[in-house]
C-alpha positions as CSV (number, residue, x, y, z in Angstrom):
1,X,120.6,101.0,105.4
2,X,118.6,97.6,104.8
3,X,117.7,98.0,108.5
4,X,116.6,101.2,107.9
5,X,114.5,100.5,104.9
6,X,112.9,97.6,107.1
7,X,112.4,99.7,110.5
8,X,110.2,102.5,107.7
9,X,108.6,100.0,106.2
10,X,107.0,98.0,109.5
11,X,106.4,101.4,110.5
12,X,103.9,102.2,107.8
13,X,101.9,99.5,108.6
14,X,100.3,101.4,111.1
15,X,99.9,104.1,109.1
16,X,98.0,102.2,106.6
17,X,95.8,100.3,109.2
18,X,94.8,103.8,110.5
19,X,94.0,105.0,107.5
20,X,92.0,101.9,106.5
21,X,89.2,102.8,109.5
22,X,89.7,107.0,108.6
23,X,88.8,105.4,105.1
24,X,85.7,103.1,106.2
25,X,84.1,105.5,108.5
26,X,84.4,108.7,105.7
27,X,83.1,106.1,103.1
28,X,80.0,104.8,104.7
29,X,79.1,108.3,106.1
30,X,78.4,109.7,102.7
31,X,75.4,110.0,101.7
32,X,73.3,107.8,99.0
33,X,72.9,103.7,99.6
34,X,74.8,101.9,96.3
35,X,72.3,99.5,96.3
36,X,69.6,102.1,95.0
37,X,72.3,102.8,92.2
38,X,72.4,98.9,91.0
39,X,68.4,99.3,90.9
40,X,68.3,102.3,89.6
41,X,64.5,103.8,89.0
42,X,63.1,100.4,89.9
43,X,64.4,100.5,93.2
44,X,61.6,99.2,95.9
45,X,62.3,98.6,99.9
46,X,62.2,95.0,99.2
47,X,64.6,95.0,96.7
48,X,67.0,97.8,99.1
49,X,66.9,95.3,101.6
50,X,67.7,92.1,99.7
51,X,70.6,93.6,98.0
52,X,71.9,95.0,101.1
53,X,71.9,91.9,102.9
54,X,73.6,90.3,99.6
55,X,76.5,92.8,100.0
56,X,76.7,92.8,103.5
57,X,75.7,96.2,104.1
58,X,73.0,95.2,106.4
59,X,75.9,94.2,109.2
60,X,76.7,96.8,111.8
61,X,79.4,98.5,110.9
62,X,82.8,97.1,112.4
63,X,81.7,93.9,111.5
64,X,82.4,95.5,108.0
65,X,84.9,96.7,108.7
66,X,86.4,93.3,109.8
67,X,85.9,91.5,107.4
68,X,86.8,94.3,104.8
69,X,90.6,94.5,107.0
70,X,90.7,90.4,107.0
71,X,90.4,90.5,102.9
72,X,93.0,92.7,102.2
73,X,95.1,91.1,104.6
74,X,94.9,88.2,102.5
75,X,96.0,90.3,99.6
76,X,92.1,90.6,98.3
77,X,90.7,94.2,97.6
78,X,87.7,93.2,97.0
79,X,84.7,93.0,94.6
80,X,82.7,96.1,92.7
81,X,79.3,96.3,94.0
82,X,78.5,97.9,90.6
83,X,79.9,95.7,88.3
84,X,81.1,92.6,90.2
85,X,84.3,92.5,89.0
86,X,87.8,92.3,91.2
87,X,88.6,95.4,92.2
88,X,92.2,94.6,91.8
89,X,91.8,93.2,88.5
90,X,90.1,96.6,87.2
91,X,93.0,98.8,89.1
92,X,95.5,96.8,87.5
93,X,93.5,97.4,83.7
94,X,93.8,101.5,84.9
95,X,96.7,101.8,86.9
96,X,99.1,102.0,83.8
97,X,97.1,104.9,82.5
98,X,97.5,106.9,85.2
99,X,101.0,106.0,85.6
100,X,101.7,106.9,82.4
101,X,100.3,110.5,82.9
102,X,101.8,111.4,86.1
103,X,105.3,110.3,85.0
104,X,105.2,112.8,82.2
105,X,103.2,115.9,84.2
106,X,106.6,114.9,86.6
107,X,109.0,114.4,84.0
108,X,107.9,118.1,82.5
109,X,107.5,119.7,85.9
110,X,111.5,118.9,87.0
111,X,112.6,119.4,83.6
112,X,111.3,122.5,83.0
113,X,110.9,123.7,86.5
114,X,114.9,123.1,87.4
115,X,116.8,124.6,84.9
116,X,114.4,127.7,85.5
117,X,115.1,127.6,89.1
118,X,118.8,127.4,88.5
119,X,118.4,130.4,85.8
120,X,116.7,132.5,88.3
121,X,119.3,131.8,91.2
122,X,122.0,132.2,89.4
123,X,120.5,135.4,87.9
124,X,119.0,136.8,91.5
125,X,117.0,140.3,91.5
126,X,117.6,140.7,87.5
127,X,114.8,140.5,85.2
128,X,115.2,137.1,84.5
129,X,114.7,136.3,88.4
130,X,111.1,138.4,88.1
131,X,110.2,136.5,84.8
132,X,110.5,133.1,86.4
133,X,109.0,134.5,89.8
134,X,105.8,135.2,87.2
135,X,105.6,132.2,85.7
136,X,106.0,129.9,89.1
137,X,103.0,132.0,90.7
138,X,101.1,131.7,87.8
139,X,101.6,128.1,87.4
140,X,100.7,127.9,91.6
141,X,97.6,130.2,91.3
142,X,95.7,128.5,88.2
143,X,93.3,125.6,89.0
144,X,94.1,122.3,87.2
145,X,90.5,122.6,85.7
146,X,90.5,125.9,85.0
147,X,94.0,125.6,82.8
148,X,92.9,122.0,81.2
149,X,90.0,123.7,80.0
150,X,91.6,126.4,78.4
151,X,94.4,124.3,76.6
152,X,91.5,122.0,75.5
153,X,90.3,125.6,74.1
154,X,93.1,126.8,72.8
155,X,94.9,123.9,71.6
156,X,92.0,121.6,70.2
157,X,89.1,123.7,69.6
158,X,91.0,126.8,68.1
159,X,94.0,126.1,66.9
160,X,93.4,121.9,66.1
161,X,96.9,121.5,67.2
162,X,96.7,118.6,69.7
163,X,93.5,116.5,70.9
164,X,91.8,117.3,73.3
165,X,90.0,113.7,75.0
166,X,91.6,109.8,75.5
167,X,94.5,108.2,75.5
168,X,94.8,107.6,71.7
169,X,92.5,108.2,68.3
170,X,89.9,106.1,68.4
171,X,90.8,105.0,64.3
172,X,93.8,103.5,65.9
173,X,93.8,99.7,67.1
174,X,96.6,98.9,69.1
175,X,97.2,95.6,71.1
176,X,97.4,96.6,74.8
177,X,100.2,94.2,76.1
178,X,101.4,96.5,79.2
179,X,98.9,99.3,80.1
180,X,101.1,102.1,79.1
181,X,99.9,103.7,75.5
182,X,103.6,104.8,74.6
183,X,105.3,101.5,75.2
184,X,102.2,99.0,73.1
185,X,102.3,101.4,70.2
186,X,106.6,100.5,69.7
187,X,106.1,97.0,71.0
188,X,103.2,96.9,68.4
189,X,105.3,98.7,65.9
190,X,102.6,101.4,65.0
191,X,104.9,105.0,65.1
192,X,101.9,106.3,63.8
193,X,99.9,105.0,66.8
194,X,102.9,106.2,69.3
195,X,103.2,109.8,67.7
196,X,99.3,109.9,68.1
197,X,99.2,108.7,71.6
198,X,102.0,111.3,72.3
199,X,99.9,113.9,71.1
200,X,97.5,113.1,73.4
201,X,99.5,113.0,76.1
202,X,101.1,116.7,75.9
203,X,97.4,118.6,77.1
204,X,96.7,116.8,80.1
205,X,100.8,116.2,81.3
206,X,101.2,120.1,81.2
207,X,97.8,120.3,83.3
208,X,98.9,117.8,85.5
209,X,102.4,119.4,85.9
210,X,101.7,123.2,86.0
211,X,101.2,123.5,90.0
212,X,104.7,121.1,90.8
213,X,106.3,123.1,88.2
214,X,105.7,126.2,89.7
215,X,107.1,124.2,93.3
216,X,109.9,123.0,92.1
217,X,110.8,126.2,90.3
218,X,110.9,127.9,93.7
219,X,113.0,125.7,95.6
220,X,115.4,125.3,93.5
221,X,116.0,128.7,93.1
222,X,116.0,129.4,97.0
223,X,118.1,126.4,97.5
224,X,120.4,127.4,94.6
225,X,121.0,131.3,96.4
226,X,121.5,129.3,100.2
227,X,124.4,127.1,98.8
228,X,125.6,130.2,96.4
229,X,126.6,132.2,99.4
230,X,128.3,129.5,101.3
231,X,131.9,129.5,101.9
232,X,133.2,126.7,100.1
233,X,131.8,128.2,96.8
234,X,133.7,131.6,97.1
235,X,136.7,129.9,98.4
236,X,135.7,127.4,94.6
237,X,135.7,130.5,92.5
238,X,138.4,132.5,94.0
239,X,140.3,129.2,92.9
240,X,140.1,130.4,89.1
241,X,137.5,127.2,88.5
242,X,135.0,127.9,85.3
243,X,131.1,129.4,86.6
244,X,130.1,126.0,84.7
245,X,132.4,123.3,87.0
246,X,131.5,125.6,90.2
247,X,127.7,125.3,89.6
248,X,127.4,122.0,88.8
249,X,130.2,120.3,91.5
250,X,129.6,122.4,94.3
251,X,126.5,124.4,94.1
252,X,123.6,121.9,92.3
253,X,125.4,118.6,93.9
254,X,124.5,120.2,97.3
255,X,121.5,121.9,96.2
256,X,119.6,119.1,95.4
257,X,118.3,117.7,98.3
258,X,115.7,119.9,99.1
259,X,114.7,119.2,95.3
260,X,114.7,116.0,95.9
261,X,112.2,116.0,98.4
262,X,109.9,118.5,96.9
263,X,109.7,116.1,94.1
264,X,108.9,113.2,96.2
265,X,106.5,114.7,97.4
266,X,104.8,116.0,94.5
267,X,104.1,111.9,93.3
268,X,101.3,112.6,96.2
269,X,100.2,115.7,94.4
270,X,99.8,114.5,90.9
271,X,98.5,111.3,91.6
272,X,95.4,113.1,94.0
273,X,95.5,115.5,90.9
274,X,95.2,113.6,88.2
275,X,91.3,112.9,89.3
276,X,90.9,115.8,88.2
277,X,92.7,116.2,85.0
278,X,91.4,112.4,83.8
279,X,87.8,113.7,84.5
280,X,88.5,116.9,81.8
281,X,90.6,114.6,79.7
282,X,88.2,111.6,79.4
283,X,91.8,109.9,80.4
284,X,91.0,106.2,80.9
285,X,93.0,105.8,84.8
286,X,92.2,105.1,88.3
287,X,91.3,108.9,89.0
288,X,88.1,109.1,86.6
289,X,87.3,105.2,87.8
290,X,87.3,106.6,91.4
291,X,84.9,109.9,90.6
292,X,82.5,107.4,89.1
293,X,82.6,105.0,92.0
294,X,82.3,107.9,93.9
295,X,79.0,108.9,92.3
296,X,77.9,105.0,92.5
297,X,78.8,104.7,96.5
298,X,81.3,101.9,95.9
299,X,82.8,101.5,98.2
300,X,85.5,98.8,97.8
301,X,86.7,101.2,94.9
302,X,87.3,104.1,97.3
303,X,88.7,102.5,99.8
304,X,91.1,100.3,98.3
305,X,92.2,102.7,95.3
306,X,93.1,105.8,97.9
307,X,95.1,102.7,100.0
308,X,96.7,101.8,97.2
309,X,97.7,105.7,96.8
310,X,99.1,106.2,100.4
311,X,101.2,102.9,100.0
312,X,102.7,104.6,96.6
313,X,103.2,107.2,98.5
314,X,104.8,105.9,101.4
315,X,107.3,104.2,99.2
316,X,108.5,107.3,97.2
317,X,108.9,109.0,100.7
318,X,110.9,106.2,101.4
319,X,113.1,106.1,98.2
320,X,113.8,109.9,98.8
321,X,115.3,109.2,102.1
322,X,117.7,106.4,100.9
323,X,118.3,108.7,97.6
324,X,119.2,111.3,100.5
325,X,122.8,108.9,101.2
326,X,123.3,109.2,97.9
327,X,123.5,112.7,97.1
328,X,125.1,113.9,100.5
329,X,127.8,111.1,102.1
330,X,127.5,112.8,105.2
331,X,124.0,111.3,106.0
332,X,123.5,108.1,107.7
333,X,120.7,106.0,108.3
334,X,121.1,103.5,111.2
């Protein structure tokens, strides 16, 4: 297994290196020049060109490229042309944030999402099965925007249930120790603060969440009716064992690795959607950094935050595979 984990591992490395120049050339074809942005209105061709050749942008561009692949080879992901600041250092500041949001969108799209997918198996071509078959294509059809604006609607502007913008109220002060708005409110001992910055967690977790939820709904539900009809479950039941102890021994303990993988590979999803949902939210993460980096042409923002992405993502693919000897014995990495 470790040689396994070490063989995927120095495998991505290409993987990443290719992406790095997809990343570059994409980046640098877009159009606008960051250095008009740091001038702004008072932006003159003297004042283009010095900034340019300031930030190296005056360089052809594989020499940029160069250099940009021998800094984060030495671990550096280089500097903001807006601000100046360390682009790790400011990824770091955000990367709890959105963290923290994709781990509850994920931890509401499997919770909910199973245990409908095993209803509707278990309950195949019945009402309940065409309730839940609803609900996942509605949850797969509705843009993420569309649906965050309408909870923000309903929720916050009608009802005043739940807020509708940020992390937490802005009356509350708490000390940000770790990045992650549930954990600093207990460390801080504020259950005030950490009921608050649950609240507004709830809105943007179920926008985030709504698409994987409708995935995961459908796959356990077809993987639940493919291990229903095998053998080894009749031969389970015709032992006189409970419906309960046959569904969770022998059908969800084999049904789950297509779930697992689904899962794994919805991290991808909610991190690439959580641009989106941060941007309706006002949610202070790396997604709403990166749209206005986008909109400023930095580049060392763009590049290294979506890296930082596929990495993430590389590693969760990886953990699924090695969870995958886990669930089923019979697998065997070599």
């Amino acid at each position: 297994m470790l040689k396994y984990i070490v063989r995927r591992l120095i495998a991505a490395i290409p993987v990443l290196i290719g992406l790095s120049v997809i990343l570059f050339a994409f980046v640098h074809l877009l159009p606008g020049d960051p250095s008009r942005a740091i001038l702004g209105q008072h932006a003159t061709p003297e004042g283009i060109a010095r900034i340019r050749a300031n930030l190296g942008l005056d360089k052809p561009l594989y020499e940029q490229y160069v250099i940009y692949l021998g800094q984060l080879l030495h671990g550096d992901l280089g500097t903001s042309i807006i601000t100046g600041s360390a682009v790790a250092n400011e990824f770091a500041a955000r990367f709890p944030g959105t963290i923290e949001l994709t781990m509850a969108a994920l931890i509401f799209a499997a919770g909910i999402g199973i245990p409908l997918g095993r209803l509707a198996g278990r309950h195949s071509q019945g009402w309940t099965d065409g309730a839940v078959t609803v609900i996942s294509l509605l949850g797969i059809s509705i843009p993420i925007f569309v649906l965050g604006l309408t909870l923000q609607w309903v929720f916050g502007a009608q009802l005043h249930w739940l807020p509708t913008s940020g992390r937490i109220g802005p009356r509350l002060d708490v000390d940000t120790t770790t990045g992650f708005m549930l954990i600093d409110t207990l460390l801080d001992g504020r259950p005030d603060a950490f009921i608050d910055a649950g609240k507004h967690l709830i809105l943007p977790a179920i926008a985030l969440g709504s698409i994987p939820l409708a995935i995961i709904t459908r796959i356990t539900r077809a993987s639940v009716l493919d291990v229903a009809n095998e053998d080894y479950v009749r031969t389970a039941r015709a032992k006189g064992l409970t419906e309960r102890r046959v569904d969770d021994r022998h059908v969800m303990r084999n049904a789950w690795l297509p779930v697992v993988t689904v899962i794994g590979l919805q991290v991808g999803g909610l991190l690439a959607g959580a641009v989106i949902t941060e941007t309706i939210f006002a949610w202070t993460g790396v997604g709403r950094w990166v749209v206005d980096a986008i909109g400023d042409r930095d580049y060392f923002i763009i590049q290294s935050s979506i890296l930082i992405f596929a990495l993430i993502f590389l590693v969760v693919n990886l953990g699924v595979d090695v969870l995958y000897a886990y669930l089923n014995p019979r697998i065997r990495y070599s």
